[in-house]
Structures are given as C-alpha cells and as structure tokens.
C-alpha positions in Angstrom: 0.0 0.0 0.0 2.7 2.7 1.0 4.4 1.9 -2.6 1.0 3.1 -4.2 0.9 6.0 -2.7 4.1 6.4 -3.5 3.5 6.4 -7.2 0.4 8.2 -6.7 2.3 11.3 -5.0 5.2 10.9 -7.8 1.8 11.4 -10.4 0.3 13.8 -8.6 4.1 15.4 -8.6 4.6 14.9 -11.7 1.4 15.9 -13.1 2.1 19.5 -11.0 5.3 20.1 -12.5 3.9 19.8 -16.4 1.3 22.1 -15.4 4.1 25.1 -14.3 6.2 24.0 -17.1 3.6 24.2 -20.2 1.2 26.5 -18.5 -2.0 24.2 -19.5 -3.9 22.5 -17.4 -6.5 20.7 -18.8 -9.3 18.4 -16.7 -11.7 17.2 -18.7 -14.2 14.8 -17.6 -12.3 14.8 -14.4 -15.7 14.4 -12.4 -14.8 17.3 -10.2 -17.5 18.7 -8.2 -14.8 21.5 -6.5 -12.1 23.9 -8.7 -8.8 22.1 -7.2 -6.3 23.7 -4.7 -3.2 22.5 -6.4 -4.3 24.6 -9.7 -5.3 28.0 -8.2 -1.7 27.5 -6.2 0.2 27.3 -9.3 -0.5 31.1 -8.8 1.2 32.8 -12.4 1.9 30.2 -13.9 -1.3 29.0 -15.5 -2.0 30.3 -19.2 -4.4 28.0 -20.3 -7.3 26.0 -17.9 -9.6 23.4 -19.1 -12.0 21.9 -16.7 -14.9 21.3 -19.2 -17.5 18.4 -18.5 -17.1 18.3 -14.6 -20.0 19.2 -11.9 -18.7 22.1 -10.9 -21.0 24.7 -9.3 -19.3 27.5 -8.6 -15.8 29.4 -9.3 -14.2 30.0 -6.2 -12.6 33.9 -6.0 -9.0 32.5 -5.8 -9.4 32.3 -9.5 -8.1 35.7 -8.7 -4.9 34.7 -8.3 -3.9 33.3 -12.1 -3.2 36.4 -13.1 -1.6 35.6 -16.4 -4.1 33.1 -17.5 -5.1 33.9 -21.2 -8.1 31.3 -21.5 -10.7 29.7 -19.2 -12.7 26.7 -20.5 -15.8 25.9 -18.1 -18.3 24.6 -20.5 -20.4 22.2 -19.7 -20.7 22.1 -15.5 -23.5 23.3 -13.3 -21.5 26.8 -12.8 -24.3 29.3 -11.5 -22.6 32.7 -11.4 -19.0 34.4 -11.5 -17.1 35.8 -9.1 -17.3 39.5 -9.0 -13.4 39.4 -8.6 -13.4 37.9 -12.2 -12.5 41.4 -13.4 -8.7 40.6 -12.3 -7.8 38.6 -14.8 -6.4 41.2 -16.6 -4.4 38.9 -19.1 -7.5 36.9 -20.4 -8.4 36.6 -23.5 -10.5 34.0 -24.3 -13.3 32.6 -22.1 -15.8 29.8 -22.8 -18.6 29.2 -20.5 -21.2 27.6 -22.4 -23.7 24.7 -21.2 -23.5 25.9 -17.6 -26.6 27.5 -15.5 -25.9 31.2 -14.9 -28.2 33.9 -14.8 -26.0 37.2 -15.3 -23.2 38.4 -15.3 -21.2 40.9 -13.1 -20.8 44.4 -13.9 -16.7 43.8 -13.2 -17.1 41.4 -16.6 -15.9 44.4 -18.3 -12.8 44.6 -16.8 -11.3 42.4 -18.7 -10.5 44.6 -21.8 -8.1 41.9 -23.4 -10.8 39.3 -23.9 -11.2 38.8 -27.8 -13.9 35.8 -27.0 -16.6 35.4 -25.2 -19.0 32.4 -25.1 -21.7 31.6 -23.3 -24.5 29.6 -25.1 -26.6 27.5 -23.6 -27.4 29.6 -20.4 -29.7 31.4 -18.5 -28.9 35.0 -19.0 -32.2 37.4 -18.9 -29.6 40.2 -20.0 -26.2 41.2 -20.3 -24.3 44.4 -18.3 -24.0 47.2 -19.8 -20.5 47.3 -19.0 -19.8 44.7 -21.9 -19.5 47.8 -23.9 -15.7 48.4 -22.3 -14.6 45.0 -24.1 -12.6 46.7 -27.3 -10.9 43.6 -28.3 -13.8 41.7 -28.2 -14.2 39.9 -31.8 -16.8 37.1 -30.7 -19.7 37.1 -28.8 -21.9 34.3 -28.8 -25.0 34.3 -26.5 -26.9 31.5 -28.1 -29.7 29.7 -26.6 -30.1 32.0 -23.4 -33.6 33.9 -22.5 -32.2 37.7 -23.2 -34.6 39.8 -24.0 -32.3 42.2 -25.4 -28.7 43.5 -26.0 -27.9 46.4 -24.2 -27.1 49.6 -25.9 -23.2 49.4 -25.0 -22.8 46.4 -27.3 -22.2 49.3 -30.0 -19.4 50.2 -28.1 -17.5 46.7 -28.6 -15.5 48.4 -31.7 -13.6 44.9 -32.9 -16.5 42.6 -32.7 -16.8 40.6 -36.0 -19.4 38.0 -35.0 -22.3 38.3 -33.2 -24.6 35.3 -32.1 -28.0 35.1 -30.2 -29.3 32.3 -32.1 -32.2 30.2 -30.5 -33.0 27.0 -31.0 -36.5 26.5 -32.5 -38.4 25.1 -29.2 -37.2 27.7 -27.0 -38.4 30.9 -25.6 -38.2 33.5 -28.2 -37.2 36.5 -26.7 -35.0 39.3 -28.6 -37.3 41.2 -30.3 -35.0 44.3 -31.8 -31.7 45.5 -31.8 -29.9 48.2 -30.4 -29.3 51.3 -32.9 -25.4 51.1 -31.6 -25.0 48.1 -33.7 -24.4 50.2 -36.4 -21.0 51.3 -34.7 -20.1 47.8 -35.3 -17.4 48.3 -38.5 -15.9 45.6 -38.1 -18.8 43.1 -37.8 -19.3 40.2 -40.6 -22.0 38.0 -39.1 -25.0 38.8 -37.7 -27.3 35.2 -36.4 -30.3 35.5 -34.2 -32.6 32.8 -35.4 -35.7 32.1 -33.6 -35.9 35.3 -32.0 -38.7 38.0 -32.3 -37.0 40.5 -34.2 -39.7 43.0 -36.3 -37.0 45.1 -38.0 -33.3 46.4 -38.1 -32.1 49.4 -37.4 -32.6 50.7 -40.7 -28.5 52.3 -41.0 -27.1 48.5 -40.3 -26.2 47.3 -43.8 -25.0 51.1 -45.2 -22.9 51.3 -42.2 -21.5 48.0 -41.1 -19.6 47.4 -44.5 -17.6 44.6 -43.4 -21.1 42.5 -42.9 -21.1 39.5 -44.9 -23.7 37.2 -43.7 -26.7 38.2 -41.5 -29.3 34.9 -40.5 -32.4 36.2 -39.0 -34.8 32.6 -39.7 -37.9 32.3 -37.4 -38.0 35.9 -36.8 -41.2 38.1 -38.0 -39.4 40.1 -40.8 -39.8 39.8 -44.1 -37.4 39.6 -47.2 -39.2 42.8 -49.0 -38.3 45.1 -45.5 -35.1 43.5 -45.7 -34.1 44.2 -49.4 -35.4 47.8 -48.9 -33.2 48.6 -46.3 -30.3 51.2 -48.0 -27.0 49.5 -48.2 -28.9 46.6 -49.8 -27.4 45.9 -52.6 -23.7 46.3 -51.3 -24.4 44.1 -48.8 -26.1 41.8 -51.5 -22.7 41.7 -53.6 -20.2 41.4 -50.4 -22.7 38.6 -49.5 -22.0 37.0 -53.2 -18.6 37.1 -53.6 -17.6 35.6 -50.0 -19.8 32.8 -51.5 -17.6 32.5 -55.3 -15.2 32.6 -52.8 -15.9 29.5 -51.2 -19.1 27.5 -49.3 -18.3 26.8 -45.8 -20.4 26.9 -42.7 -21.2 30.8 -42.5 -22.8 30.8 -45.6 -26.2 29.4 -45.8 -27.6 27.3 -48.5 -31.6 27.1 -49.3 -33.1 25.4 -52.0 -32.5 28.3 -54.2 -29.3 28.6 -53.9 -27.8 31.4 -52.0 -30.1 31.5 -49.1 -31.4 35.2 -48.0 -30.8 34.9 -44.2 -34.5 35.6 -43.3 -37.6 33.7 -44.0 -39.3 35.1 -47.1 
C-alpha cells in the first residue's frame, strides 16, 4: 500500500510540474465537483485551464490569483454565477462558458478589456451588463440559446467585434425582439445570427454602415425579405454577401433550395 501511494504522489508530482512548465492544465471529464487547490496554487503560472464536463458549481474567488491566464474553458458544469473578482484577470483573452446554468453576469465582466472571446451559449442570462461595452478587443460574442430579452445599448461600443450570435433554438423561448441602434458602430462586424428570436425590423443604417457584414441569419424571426431588401446599403451588402460565397461554401454561408439563401424567411 505505501508503494502506491508512492506512485500516486510521484503522479500527482509529476502531473504538477507539467502544469508550471507548459502553463496548461486541462481536466476534462475529471468528475470534479470542486475547482482544485493545487491549480489555483500554481498562482502565475497557469495560461491556459480546461476543466470542461465536470460538476462544478461554482468558481471560487482565488481564480483571482492566475493572473496571467489567457483562456478559461468551463463549458459544460453546473457553474451558477461568477465571481465579482473575475474582473482581475487582466491577461485573459479567451473565455468559454457555455452549457452551464448562470443567470447574469457581473458588472466587473468588463474589466477584462483583453478578452477577444466570449462564449456563453446555452445559459440562463435574462440580460447582459451594460458594461460589456468596455470590451474593445472583443471579436466574438456568442449568447446562443439563453432567455435575453435584449442587448444592451453598449454592445455598439465593442469596436472589434466581427461575429455576433443570439441564435435560438426552434423550441425555446423567443425573446430578442429588436436591436440596439449602436449596432451600427459595429465596423468591423461580418456575421450577424439571431434565429428564432422576435425581431420586427433592423435598425434601418445596419447594412449602409456595417460594410464589413457578410452574412446576416435572422430565420424564425417576424421580418420579411421585402423590408429587408429595402433597407439602404442593400445591394452592397447583397454583392459582399456573393462574392464571399464565389469565394468559397463553408459553414457561415447558408444554402436554401434556391441557392444562396437570403438569411431571413421570405
């Protein structure tokens, strides 16, 4: 018996010391139900963490203390809120957190104004803090399959977002039912998806201003294909839409059985 504990302290060891050396530590399907001491003592020395498909409920605040960590994968645990120390993670840059069970977010999210990604699908988020707004670098948002029932203004403020996603799926709630006019601040922004929601109309400057956008999808939503086609910047969108398509087909580009699908339900 005291020979396998031995070996099990030389893994544990062992295990310890790759973590400081490469800076990753990754624990999938670990079955933890608690974030564990020996990672949040590895202190500065933790880049990348990785505890997807565990149980855990919560993110204790001595997450505080990985100060250079530059992404945080939590996605799919039973996580029901942040710490409102999250903010001090100052070197993060991406941060997945989708297929957990929170319910907002904390104003002190937009501290961290070196995250470029931010996901969180597949939650319970009835809104999201204005303060998102201070998140410069921030060139993905996806908010998929949540219950928001709209984007706050200061999403317009978000200056290097490029993809923007509030998709729903088909039997949920559908809840979004217009955008902010600061969307059109969005310069940068190429894809636009919020299926399923209850979205009327568009803020009527989005396609003359955002001239980078390449690929709206607004199925299952109440607007039609005649307001959308009337909208001014139509037809520039329309031929930035075609020739990312001659281009090449992949998975942001949506194919109906005409062709080159429209993005809304005509």
């Amino acid at each position: 018996m005291g020979c396998c504990q031995s070996k099990g302290a030389d893994s544990k060891a062992n295990r310890i010391a790759r973590w400081r050396s490469t800076g990753i530590v990754a624990l999938r399907d670990a079955k933890l139900k608690t974030f564990p001491d020996e990672v949040l003592e590895l202190d500065r020395s933790v880049r990348t963490l990785d505890l997807t498909h565990n149980k855990l409920v919560e993110i204790p605040v001595d997450i505080s203390k990985l100060v250079n960590m530059q992404r945080l994968i939590l996605a799919s645990n039973l996580i029901e809120q942040l710490p409102i120390n999250i903010g001090k993670l100052q070197s993060l840059k991406v941060m997945i957190l989708d297929g957990n069970q929170i319910t907002s977010l904390p104003d002190e999210l937009g501290q961290l104004v070196r995250l470029e990604k931010l996901s969180i699908s597949g939650n319970m988020l009835m809104s999201l803090p204005e303060t998102i707004g201070s998140l410069r670098n921030l060139s993905l948002l996806n908010v998929c399959n949540n219950k928001l029932k709209y984007l706050p203004e200061s999403v317009g403020s978000c200056f290097s977002l490029e993809e923007l996603q509030a998709n729903v799926c088909k039997f949920a709630d559908n809840l979004i039912e217009e955008l902010p006019a600061s969307v059109c601040n969005l310069v940068h922004l190429k894809s636009l998806c919020l299926n399923n929601n209850k979205v009327s109309q568009i803020p009527p400057n989005l396609l003359k201003d955002c001239k980078a956008l390449q690929n709206i999808s607004l199925h299952g939503n109440p607007i039609s294909m005649d307001q959308f086609q009337q909208m001014e910047g139509f037809q520039e969108f329309e031929a930035r839409r075609k020739k990312k398509f001659d281009k090449q087909i992949d998975s942001n580009v949506m194919i109906g059985s005409n062709g080159l699908d429209e993005g809304v339900d005509l």
